[in-house]
Structures are given as structure tokens and as C-alpha cells.
C-alpha positions as CSV (number, residue, x, y, z in Angstrom):
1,X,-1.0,-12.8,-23.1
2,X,-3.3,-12.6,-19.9
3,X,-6.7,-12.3,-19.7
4,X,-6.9,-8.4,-20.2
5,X,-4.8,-8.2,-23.3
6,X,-8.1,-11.1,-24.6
7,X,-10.6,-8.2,-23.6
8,X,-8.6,-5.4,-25.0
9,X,-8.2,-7.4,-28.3
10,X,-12.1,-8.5,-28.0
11,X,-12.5,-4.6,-27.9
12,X,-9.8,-4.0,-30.4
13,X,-11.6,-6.6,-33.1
14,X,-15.1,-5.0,-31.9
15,X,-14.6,-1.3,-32.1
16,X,-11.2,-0.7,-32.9
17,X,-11.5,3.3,-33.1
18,X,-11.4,3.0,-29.4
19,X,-8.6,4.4,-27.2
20,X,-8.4,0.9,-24.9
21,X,-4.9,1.7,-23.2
22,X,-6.5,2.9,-20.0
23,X,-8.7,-0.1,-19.3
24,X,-5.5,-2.6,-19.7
25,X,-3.4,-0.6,-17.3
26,X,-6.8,-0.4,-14.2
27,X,-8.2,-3.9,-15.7
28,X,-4.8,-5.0,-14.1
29,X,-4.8,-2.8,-11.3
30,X,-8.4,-4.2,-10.4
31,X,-7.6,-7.6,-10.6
32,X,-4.2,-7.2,-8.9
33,X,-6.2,-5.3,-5.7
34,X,-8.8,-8.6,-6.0
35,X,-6.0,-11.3,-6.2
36,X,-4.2,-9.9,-2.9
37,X,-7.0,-8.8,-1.3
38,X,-8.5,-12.0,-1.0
39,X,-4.8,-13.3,-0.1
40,X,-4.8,-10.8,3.2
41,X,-8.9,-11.8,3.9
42,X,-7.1,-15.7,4.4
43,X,-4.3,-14.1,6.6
44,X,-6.6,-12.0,8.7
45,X,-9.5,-14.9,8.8
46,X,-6.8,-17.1,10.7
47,X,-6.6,-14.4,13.3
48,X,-10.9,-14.7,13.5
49,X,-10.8,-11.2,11.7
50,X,-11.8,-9.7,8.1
51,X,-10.4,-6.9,6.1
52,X,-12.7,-4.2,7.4
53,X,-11.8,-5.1,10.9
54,X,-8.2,-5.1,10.7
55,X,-8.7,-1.8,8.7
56,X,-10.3,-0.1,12.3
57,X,-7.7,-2.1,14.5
58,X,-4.6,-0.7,12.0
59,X,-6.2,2.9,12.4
60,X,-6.1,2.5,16.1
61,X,-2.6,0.9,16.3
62,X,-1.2,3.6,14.0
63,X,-2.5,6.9,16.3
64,X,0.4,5.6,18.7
65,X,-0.5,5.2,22.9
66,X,-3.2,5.6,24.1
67,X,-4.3,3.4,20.8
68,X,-7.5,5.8,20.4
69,X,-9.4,7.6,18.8
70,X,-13.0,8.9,18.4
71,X,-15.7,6.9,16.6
72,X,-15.8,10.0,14.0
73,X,-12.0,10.1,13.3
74,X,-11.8,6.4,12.6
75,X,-15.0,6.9,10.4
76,X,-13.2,9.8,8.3
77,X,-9.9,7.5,8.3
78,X,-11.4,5.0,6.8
79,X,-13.8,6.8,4.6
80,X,-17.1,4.8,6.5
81,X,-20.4,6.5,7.4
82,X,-20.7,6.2,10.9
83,X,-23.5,2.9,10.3
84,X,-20.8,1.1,8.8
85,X,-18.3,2.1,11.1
86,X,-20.5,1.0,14.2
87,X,-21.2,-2.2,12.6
88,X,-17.3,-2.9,12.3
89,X,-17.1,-1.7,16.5
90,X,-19.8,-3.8,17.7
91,X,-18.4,-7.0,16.2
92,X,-14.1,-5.6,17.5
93,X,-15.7,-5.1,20.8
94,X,-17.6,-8.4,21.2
95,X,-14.6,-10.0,20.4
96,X,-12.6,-8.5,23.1
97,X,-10.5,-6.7,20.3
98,X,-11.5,-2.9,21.3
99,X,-13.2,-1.3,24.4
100,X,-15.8,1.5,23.9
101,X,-15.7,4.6,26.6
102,X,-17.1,8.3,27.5
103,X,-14.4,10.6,25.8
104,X,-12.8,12.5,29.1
105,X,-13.1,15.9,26.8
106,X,-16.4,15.8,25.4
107,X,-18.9,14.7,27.8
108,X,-21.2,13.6,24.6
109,X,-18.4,11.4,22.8
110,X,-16.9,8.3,22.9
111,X,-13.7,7.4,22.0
112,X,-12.4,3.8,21.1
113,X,-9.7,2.3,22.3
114,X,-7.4,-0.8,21.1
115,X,-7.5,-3.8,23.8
116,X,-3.8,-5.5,25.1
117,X,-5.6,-8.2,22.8
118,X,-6.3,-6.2,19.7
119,X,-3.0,-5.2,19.7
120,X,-1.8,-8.5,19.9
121,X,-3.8,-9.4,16.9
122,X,-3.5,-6.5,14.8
123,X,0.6,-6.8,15.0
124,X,0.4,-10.3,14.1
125,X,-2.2,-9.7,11.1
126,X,0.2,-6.8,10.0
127,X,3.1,-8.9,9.9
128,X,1.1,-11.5,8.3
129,X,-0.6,-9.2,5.7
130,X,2.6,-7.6,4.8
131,X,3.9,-11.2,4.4
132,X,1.0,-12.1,1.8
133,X,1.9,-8.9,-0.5
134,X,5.7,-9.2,0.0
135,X,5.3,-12.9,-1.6
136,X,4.2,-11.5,-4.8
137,X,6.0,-8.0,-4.7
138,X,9.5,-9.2,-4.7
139,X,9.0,-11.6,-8.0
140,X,9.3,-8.4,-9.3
141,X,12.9,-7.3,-9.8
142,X,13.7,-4.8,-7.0
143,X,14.4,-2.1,-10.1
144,X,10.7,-2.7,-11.1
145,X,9.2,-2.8,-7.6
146,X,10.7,0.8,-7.2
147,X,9.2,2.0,-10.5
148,X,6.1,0.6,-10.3
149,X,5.7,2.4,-6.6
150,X,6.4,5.3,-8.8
151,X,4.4,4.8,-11.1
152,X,1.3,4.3,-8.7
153,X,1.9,7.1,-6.8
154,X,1.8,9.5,-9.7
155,X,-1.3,7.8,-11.1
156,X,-2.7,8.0,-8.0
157,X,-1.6,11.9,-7.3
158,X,-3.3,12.4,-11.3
159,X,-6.5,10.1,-10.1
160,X,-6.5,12.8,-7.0
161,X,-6.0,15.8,-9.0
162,X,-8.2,18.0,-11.0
């Protein structure tokens, strides 16, 4: 028994007409996405960055050479309004991690662009990140690991839906 099955009793014992399957399944879910996240914010604080930051560096590192894009692309990737988005490039730039210039097709735009040294860090925090969920992935038999991606997916794709 974990700590969700005591709340779902607690709920069970409380009002037991209700339908508690549901909150077991995303209580886990929830506590699963808190327990690795703060794993990877460890990994990536080694490499003097934090989640949201690796979040704009992957972004950039992913769109392939040049490594850029514009401010309002990253912004939609990342599902940020552009204040929280410039608040993420400031600190990425002072750190010599990205490099802020006109955008050679639109005179009014900017575009951002991942630095030799950004790349540097973002491939080792990758590595490392992927490192921190593999860890606790693979105590999963490799039968369940492929099921459970299954499983997400189409919860996710129903989540998504109508």
C-alpha cells in the first residue's frame, strides 16, 4: 500500500459513493512527475542550470544547425508567454549559454541562437537527465516499461481529445 491507496481509502471510508479510480491512477502520475522532476532539477543544477532553462536550450538543440529559432517559436514550444520566456533568455544569455541577434528575415525580429557552450551543456544535461529517469524506468520489467508507454500515450491522446 502507498500513500495514494491511504487517501483513496480515507475517501473510500469518507464518501464511499464516490468513483475514486481516477484520482489513484493521476495522484501517481503527479507524484511520479514530482519525484523525477526534482531528480533532473539536481542533474541540471550541477551543470549551473534549472529545468526551465534546459527546457529553451533542448528546444534550440532539437531545431538542428543553425541551433535557432525565434523568441516566438521557442515561446509556443514551450507553451511560455513571451515574459516568461524572456526571463528564461536573459538569464541563458548572461551565462554565455545563448546569443541574442536581428533575425536576417525580418528586420523587426530576433532570433536566438544556441552558443558552442550551450551546446556543450545541453548534451551533457540530456545525457544526464535521461540517465536520472532511465534509473527508475528500467526497475520496471522491459514488458511493463513498453505498456505503460502505451498506456500514457493513449491517456494522454484521451486527455487531448474532445
Amino acid at each position: 500500500m502507498d500513500d495514494v491507496d491511504r487517501i483513496v481509502a480515507q475517501w473510500a471510508q469518507e464518501r464511499p459513493e464516490l468513483r475514486t479510480d481516477a484520482m489513484a491512477a493521476f495522484g501517481r502520475i503527479y507524484r511520479l512527475a514530482k519525484v523525477l522532476g526534482d531528480r533532473q532539477e539536481k542533474v541540471y543544477a550541477a551543470l549551473g542550470i534549472n529545468r526551465g532553462e534546459f527546457d529553451v536550450l533542448a528546444t534550440l538543440r532539437r531545431a538542428g544547425e543553425p541551433f535557432q529559432l525565434p523568441p516566438k517559436a521557442l515561446s509556443a514550444s514551450l507553451m511560455l508567454t513571451t515574459g516568461g520566456m524572456t526571463g528564461r533568455l536573459d538569464r541563458l544569455e548572461r551565462a554565455g549559454l545563448v546569443t541574442r541577434s536581428p533575425d536576417p528575415g525580418d528586420r523587426r525580429g530576433l532570433v536566438i541562437t544556441l552558443t558552442p557552450h550551450g551546446r556543450e551543456v545541453v548534451d551533457e544535461a540530456v545525457v544526464a537527465g535521461l540517465d536520472a529517469q532511465r534509473e527508475v524506468f528500467e526497475r520496471l520489467p522491459e514488458a511493463n516499461r513498453r505498456r505503460l508507454s502505451a498506456l500514457l500515450r493513449d491517456l494522454l491522446a484521451a486527455a487531448d481529445g474532445p
